[in-house]
N, C-alpha and C positions, 0 to 999 in steps of 0.2 A: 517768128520766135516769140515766147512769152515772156515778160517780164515775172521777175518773185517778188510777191508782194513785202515790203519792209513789216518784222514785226513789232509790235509797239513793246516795249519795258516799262514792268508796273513797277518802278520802284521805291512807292509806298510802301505797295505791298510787303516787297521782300523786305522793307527794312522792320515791317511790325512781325513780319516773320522770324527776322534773326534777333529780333528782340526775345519776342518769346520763348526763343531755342535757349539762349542765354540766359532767360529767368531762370529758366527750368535745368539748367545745367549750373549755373549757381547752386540754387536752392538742392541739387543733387550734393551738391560739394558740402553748402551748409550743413543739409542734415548728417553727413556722411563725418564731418567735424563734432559737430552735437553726439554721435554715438562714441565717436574716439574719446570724446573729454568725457561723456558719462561710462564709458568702461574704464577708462584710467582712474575718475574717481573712485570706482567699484572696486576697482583691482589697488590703487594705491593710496588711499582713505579710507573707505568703507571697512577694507579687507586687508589692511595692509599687515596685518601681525599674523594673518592667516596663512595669506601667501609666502612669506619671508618665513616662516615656521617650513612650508614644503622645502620650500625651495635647499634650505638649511638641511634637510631631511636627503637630500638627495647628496648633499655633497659631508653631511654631519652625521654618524651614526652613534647611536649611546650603545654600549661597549660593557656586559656588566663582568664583574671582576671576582671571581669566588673567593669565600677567604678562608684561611687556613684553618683546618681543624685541628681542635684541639688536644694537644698531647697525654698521653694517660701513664701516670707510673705506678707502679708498687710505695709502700709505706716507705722506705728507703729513698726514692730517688731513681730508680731500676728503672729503665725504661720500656715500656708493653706495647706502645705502639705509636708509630713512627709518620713523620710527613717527610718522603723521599720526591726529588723531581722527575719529573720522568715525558712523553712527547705524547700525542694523540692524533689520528686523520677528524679533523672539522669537518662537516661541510652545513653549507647556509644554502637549503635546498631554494630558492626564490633564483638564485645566480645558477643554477644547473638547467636546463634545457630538457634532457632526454635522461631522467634517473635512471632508468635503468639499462640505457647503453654506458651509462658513467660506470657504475657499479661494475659492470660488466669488465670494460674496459680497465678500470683501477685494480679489480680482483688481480688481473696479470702482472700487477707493477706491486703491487701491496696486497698480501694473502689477508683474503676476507672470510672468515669463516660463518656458518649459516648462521648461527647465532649475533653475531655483529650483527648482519644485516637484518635480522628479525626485529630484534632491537632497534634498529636505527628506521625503521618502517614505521614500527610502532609511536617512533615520538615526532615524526614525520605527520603522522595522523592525528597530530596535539593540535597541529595547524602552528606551530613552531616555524615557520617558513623563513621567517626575514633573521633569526636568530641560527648560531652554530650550532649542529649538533654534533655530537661526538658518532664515529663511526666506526672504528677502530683504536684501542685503549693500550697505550704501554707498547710504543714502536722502538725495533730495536734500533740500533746504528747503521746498520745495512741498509733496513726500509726507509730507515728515514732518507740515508743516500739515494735509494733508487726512484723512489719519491720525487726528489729535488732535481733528479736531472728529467722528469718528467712535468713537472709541475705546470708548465706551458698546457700542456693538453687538458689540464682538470678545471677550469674556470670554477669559483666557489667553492673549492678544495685546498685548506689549509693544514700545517703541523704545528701543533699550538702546545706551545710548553703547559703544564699544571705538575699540582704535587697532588701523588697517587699513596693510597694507605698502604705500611709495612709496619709486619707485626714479629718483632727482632725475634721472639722467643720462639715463635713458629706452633707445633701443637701444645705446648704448654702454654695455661692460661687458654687455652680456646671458648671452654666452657664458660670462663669469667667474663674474658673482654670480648667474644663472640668476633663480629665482622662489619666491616662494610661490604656494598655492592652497589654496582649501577641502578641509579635512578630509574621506572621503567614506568607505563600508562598507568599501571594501576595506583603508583606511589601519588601520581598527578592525580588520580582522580579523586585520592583522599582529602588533598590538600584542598583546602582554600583560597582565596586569591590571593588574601595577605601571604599565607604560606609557601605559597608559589611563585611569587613574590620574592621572599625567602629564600631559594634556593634555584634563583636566574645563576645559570652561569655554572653550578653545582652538578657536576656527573654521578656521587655517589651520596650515598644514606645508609644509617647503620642497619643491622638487619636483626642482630642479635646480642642478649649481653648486655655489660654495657655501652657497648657502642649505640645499642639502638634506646636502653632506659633513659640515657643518659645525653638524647642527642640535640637537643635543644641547647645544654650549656657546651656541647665540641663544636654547635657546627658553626655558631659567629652569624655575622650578617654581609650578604655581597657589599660590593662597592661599585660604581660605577667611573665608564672613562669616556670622553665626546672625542669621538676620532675622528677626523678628515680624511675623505676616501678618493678616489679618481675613479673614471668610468668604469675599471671592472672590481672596482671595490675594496680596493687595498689600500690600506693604511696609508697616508703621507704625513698625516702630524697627530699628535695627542693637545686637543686642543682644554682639554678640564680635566681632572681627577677627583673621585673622592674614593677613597681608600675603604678597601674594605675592614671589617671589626671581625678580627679570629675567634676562635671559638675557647673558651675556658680549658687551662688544662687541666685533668683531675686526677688526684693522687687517690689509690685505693688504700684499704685497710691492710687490703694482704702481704706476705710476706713470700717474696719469692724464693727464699732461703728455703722457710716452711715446706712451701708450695712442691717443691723440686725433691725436699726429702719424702714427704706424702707421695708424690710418684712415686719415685725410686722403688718404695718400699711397699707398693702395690705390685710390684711387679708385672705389670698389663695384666693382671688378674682385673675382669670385670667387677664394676664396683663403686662405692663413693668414699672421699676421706673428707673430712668437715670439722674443721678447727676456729675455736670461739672465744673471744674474751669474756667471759662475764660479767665481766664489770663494766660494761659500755655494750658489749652489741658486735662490737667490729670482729666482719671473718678474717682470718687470719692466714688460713687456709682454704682452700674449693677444690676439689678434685676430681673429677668424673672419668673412672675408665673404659673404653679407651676412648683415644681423644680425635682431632684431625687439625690437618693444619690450613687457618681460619686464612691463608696467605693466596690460598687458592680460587675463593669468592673474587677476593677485590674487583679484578680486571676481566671479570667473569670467568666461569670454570667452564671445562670443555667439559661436551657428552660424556666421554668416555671416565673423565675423572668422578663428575659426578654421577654415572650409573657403578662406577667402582665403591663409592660412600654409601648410597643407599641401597644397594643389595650386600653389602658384608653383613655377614650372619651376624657379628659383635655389635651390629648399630652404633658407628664411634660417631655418627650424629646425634645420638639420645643423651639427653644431659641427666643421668642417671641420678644424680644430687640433687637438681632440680625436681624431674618430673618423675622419678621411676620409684616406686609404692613395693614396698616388701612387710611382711610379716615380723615384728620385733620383738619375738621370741621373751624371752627371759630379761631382755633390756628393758621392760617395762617394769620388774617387780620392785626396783625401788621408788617408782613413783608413786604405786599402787600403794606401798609400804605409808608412807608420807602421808597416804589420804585416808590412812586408817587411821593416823596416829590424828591429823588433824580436824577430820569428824566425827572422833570420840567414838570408833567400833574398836580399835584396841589401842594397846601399852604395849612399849616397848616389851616388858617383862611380860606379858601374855603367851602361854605354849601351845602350839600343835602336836600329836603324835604323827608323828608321818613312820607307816608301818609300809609302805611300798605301792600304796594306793589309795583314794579317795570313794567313798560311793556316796552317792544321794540318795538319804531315805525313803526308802520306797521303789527302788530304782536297782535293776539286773543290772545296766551299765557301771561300770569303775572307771577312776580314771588313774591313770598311773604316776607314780611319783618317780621324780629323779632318778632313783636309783632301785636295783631290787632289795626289796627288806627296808628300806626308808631308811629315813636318817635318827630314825628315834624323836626325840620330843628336843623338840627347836623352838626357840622363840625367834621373836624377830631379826634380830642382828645376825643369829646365825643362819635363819632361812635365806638371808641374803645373802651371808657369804656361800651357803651351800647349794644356793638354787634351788629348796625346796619346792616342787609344784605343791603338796598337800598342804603348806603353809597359806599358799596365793589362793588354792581354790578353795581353801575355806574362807579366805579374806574377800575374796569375789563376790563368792555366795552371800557373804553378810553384808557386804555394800550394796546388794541389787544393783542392776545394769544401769538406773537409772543412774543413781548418784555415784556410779562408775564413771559412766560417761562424761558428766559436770564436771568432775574434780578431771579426768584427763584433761578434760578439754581447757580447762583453765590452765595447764602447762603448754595449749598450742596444738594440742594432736585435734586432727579431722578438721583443718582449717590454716587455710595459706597463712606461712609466716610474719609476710610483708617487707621482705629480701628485696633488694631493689634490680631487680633481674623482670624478664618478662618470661611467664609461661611457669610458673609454678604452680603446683597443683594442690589440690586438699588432702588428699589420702581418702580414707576411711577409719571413722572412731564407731567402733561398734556401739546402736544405741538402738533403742524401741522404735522411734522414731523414723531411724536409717531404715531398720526392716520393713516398718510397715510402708514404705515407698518401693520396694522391692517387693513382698512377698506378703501374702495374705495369709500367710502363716504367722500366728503368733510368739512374740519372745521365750523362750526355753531353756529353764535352769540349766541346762547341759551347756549352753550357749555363754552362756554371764562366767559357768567355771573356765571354759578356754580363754574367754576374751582376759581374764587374769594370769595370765601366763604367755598373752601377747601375741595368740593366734588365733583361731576360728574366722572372724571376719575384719580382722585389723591389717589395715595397711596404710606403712607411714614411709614418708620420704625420706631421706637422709639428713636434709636440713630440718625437717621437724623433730626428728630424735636428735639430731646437735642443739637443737636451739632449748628442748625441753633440757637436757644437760646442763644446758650453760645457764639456763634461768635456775635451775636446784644450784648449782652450784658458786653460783652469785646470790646465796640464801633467802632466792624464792623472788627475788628482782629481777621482771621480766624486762628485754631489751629488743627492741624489733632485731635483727641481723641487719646488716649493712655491711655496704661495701667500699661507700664514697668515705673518705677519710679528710680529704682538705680539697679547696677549687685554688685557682690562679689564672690571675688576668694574664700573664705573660713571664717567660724567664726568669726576668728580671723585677715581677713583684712577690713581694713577700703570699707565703701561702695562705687561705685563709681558711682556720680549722669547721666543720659542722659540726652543729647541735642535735644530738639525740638521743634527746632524755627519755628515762623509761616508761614503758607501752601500757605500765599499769601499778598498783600496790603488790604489796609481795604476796605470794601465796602460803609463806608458811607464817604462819600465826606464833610459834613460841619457838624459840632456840632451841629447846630443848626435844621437839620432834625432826628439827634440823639434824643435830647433833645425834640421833639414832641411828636414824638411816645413813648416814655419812659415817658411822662408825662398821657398819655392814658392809659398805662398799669399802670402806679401808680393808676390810679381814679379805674382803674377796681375792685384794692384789697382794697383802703384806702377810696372811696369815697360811701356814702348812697346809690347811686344807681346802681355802679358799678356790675358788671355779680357775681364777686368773694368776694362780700363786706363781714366782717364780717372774713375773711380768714385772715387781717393784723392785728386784736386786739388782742393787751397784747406781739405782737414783737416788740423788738429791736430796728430794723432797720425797713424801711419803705419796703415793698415787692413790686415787679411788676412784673403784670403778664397777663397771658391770658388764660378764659374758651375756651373749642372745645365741643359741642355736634354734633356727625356726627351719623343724621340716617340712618338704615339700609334697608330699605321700601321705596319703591317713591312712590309720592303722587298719586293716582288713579283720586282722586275726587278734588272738589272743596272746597271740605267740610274741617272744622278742626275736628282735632279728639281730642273730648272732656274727654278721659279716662286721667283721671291723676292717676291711679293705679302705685304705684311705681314697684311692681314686674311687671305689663304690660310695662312700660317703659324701665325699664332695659333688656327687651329683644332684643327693637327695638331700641336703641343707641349703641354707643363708647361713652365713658368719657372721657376725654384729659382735662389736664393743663398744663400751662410752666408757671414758674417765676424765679425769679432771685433776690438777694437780696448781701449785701447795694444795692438799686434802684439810688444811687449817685455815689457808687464804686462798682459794681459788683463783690462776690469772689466767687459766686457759681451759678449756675443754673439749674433750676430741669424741667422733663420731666413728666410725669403720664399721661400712657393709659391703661383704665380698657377696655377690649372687650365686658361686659357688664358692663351700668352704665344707671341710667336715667337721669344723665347728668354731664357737667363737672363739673360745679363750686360743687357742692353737694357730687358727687363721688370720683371724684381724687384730689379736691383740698384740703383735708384735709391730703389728704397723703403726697400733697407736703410739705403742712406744718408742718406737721411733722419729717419730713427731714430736713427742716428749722431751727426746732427746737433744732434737735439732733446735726447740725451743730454750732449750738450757743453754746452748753455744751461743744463740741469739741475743740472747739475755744476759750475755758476758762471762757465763761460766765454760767449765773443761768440759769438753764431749764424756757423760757418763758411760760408766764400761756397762758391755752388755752382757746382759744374761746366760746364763749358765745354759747350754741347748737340751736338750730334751723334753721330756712331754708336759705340758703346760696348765694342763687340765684334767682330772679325772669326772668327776660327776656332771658335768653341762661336755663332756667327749663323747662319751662313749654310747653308740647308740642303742650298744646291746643295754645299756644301764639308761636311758635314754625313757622320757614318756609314750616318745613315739606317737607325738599331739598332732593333729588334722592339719592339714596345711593350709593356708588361706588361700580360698576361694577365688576364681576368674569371678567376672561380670554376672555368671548364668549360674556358678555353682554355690552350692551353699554346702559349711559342716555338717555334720551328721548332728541329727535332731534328737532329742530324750523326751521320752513320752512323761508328762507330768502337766500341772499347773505353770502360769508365766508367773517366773522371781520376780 
């Protein structure tokens, strides 16, 4: 049997052995200590405001806070438009998972219509993620109930109170105060970043009007709030506030008394009324018919409403007062009057024969006068109150188109008024100039006699013939139009009125070429034979003013056209009147263009006076009695008596040309 050899133990060895193990597991721990204290410095020295800012971030959200827009009234006190409260679906697309199983799923619990959701895609795509966006606007009591018993299944789906725009009058005033509406990509992509900035927290922007001229002093500045959240994000405290700054409220010039008799008194007849102080500027009236109610934007309109708006034949989204250009017939002949007398081509006392027609010598064309057989030999006060054409187209003729156009244009015609509205347009001032941008045809005596009688190539807007009115009748003191009348910081601060002094010197040089033409336009309203007669009995004050019938047909023939059918007539005019009254102190002055009328004095001049009227009750007197009925006009009625002048031209067409040398 073998013995086992004993084995020897080195234990030197092992113990330089477990030394080593133990350096090295040391120094494992040392350095492993050395990383812990250089990332704690990192994280809580280096970085310390950095980290404590996330951190803060995760359980602290800033919260911005829109703030109220500002209220808008009438010159009264009348209130136009309104901050009502009202509920919305949020969502903060970052807390959603699967958008579009959500959307899907909510559609069931809370009707979403495609437009929401286009919308809400659209500012999704801003990169808006960690912020609310609105998804659905204006929840009734139902939804919002059916909402609430669901609310567990929408994580990042809130009903969040705000105050939504109401516009108490509904289509009246549409055209003035216009709208708000939802905020949408394109509004963002205008903005800037200050701007955008601006309007954290803000669903809507004005669009039109002045909601939108105006929207820097309604819309304020957000405010912000630091909230305290829990893990799925809902509020537990309001840890800071700073309050947001509302928006200015602004009182307008108009008067909604005014405003509502001007309806009334258009009777949805298409058209404008445009009422002016002259003595300041301020409108007083605005009227565009027909109209829509501006109630229907706010919260977004439905397809079906808005393809019902703009397919109606009447266009009641056209602000006719604004943007829409008519021919102003015989409303031009007292200004025309005015720049005779004050460039020294005639005198008052200066006569025309008016025999029932005009010709240019040299020249097979005529042009016809007012009436058949003329009016005999008129001077000025009478060509105005009679509407002589032969008067104007010799006064035309001897102005040349050139210094035609100067002296209009220095009343405002063929150039935006500077009304504080957006989207007003210039018209067209017939001028050499204007032509030779169109047409490589040169200017034609034929051409210079229309444009004095207010047709061949003139087209003016309704507030450009109010405002030329209101500047004659504020003797020759032009005033830009406006419509801001006072601002306010809040309810409770006093109003504070604006300055707007006038736009220029006066245009009439002597009283006494004032005082002619203003004696013309008196006979027109107060005198038996006057275009407007019968329009001044049982007022006040003495009225003055001027019929326009501009037709829309040029003469083919030589012939008159003997239909005096009133529906046949009212297809183939414009109606136009301007007056102004005190006719010794002027405090208003009014505009009325019907698109169809069978003529002026008959059609629009009973509306101005109506306005006239409403202005007297305004102004503390008795409602004056009204006029006697029957026919209101004979020489600017009747079309058989009628020149039966060219009607102003579309874009492509131009009046008929007279062969001769350029006036």
């Amino acid at each position: 049997m073998k013995r086992r050899r004993a084995s020897i133990k080195e234990s030197r060895g092992e113990v330089a052995l477990f030394r080593r193990r133990a350096l090295a597991g040391f120094a494992l721990i040392l350095l492993g200590l050395c990383a812990v204290c250089v990332r704690y410095v990192y994280l809580q020295v280096l970085h310390h405001e950095e980290f404590v800012a996330r951190s803060d971030q995760n359980r602290v959200k800033p919260r911005a806070i829109p703030p109220a827009r500002g209220l808008i009234y009438d010159r009264n006190g009348v209130l136009l438009a309104d901050n009502v409260p009202a509920f919305r679906l949020e969502v903060t697309p970052e807390q959603v998972g699967d958008m579009d199983d959500m959307l899907g799923k909510l559609g069931a619990v809370v009707p979403l219509s495609d437009d929401d959701i286009a919308t809400f895609r659209k500012q999704v795509k801003q990169g808006r993620r960690f912020e609310g966006i609105p998804l659905r606007l204006k929840l009734t009591e139902d939804e919002i109930g059916r909402f609430a018993v669901n609310r567990w299944r929408f994580p990042g789906v809130d009903v969040v109170p705000y105050l939504t725009r109401r516009y108490p009058l509904g289509p009246s005033m549409a055209h003035v105060i216009g709208y708000v509406s939802r905020i949408d990509t394109d509004d963002l992509d205008r903005m800037d970043d200050d701007e955008e900035a601006g309007y954290k927290g803000t669903t809507h922007i004005g669009r039109i009007g002045i909601e939108r001229y105006y929207e820097k002093l309604l819309h304020g500045a957000p405010g912000y709030e630091l909230v305290e959240v829990n893990a799925d994000g809902r509020t537990q405290a309001v840890l800071d506030t700073t309050p947001p700054t509302p928006g200015k409220n602004i009182y307008l010039s108009i008067d909604v008394r005014l405003q509502k008799a001007a309806e009334q008194a258009m009777a949805g007849r298409a058209g404008a009324a445009i009422a002016i102080d002259p003595r300041n500027g301020q409108v007083l009236a605005f009227v565009s018919v027909p109209d829509f109610d501006p109630n229907l934007f706010v919260n977004g309109i439905s397809s079906a409403d808005y393809k019902a708006l703009t397919t109606a034949p009447d266009k009641p989204l056209y602000n006719r007062a604004l943007r829409g250009v008519y021919p102003p017939g015989s409303t031009v002949k007292p200004f025309l009057a005015l720049g005779g007398l004050t460039l020294g081509i005639r005198r008052p006392s200066d006569t025309v024969l008016s025999t029932g027609e005009f010709c240019i010598p040299g020249q097979s064309r005529c042009y016809r006068d007012d009436k058949r057989g003329g009016d005999g030999t008129v001077n000025m006060i009478r060509a105005i109150e009679l509407s002589t054409n032969t008067y104007f187209y010799r006064l035309a003729l001897d102005m040349g188109i050139d210094r035609l156009a100067s002296w209009m244009g220095s009343l405002g015609f063929g150039k935006k008024t500077g009304i504080d509205l957006v989207g007003e347009v210039e018209g067209i001032l017939p001028s050499r100039e204007w032509k030779m941008g169109r047409s490589k045809a040169g200017w034609y005596p034929g051409e210079t006699i229309i444009a004095g009688i207010g047709q061949g190539y003139w087209a003016v807007t309704p507030l450009q013939l109010a405002h030329a009115t209101a500047t004659f009748a504020g003797h020759g003191i032009p005033y830009t139009p406006h419509l801001l009348l006072d601002t306010q910081d809040g309810v409770d601060s006093p109003r504070v009125p604006q300055a707007f002094p006038p736009s220029g010197p006066s245009v009439v040089r002597k009283q006494a070429d004032w005082n002619a033409v203003n004696e013309g336009m008196e006979a027109v309203i107060n005198s038996g034979k006057g275009t407007g007669k019968k329009l001044g009995i049982g007022f006040p004050y003495l009225i003055a003013g001027k019929s326009g019938t501009a037709e829309r047909f040029s003469r083919k023939t030589d012939a008159y056209d003997n239909n005096k059918n009133t529906a046949y007539l009212a297809t183939r005019h414009r109606a136009l009147f301007i007056a102004y009254t005190p006719a010794d102190d002027p405090k208003i002055a009014v505009a009325v263009v019907l698109e169809a009328g069978a003529w002026g004095a008959a059609d629009s001049g009973p509306i101005a006076r109506k306005i006239l009227d409403q202005w007297v009750v305004d102004e503390g007197g008795p409602r004056p009695a009204e006029p006697p009925p029957g026919p209101v006009a004979t020489a600017d009625a009747d079309p058989a008596d009628s020149a039966d002048e060219p009607a102003a031209p579309s874009s492509a067409g131009e009046p008929p040309q007279d062969d001769g040398e350029d006036q």
